[in-house]
N, C-alpha and C positions, 0 to 999 in steps of 0.2 A: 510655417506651421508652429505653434506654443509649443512648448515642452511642457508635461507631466511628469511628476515623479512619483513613483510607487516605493514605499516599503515590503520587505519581504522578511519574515523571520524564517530560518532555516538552523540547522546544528551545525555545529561547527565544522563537524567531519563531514559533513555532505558538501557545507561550503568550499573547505580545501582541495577536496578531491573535486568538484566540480572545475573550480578556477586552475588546477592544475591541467585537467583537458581540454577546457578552452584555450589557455595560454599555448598549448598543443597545434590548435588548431589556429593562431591569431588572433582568438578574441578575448575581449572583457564581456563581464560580466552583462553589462549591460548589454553590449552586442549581442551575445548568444540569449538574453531576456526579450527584446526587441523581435529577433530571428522568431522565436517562442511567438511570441504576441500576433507578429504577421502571418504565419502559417496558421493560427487558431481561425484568422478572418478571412487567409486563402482559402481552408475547408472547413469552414462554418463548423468548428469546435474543436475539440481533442485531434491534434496530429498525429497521433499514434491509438493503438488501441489502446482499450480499459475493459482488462475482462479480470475475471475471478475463477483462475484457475486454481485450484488444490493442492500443495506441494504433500509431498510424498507422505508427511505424518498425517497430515490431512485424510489424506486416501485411506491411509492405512486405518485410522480411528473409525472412517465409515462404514470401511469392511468389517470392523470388528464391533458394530452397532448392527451392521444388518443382521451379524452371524447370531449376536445377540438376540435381538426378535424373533430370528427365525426356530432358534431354539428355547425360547422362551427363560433362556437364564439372565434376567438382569433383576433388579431390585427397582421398587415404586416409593420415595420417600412422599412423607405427606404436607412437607414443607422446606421450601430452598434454605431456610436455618438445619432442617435435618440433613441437607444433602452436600451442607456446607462443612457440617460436622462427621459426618463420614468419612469424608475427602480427608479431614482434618485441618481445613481453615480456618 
């Protein structure tokens, strides 16, 4: 079978700590990409989940939006330049 090659851009600090665990584990780079690649077409996509969970400021900013409407105190600007300006952006 050919070989293909892929480029990948990543940061720096993901790349170190990544090749740090695979060297953990035995492999290169390529290996643990490869690993990645065949599990995608053993379950027809994402090997892991993909969800959009809230971390806690998240949550918290929602509650403090609902609390908002529910009580009726928030403010209505009449343009994202006024709301920008508010903020003070």
């Amino acid at each position: 079978m050919s070989k293909s090659m892929i480029n990948v851009r990543t940061n720096e600090q993901t790349k170190e700590l990544s090749e740090l665990i695979f060297r953990e584990l035995g492999l290169n780079m390529t290996t643990a990409v490869n690993l990645f690649l065949e599990a995608v077409i053993r379950e027809n996509g994402i090997p892991f989940s993909l969800t959009l969970t809230p971390n806690a400021e998240t949550k918290a900013a929602f509650r403090e939006g609902d609390r908002a409407l529910e009580t009726g105190n928030y403010e209505v600007f009449e343009s994202t330049e006024d709301l920008w300006e508010d903020l003070g952006i």
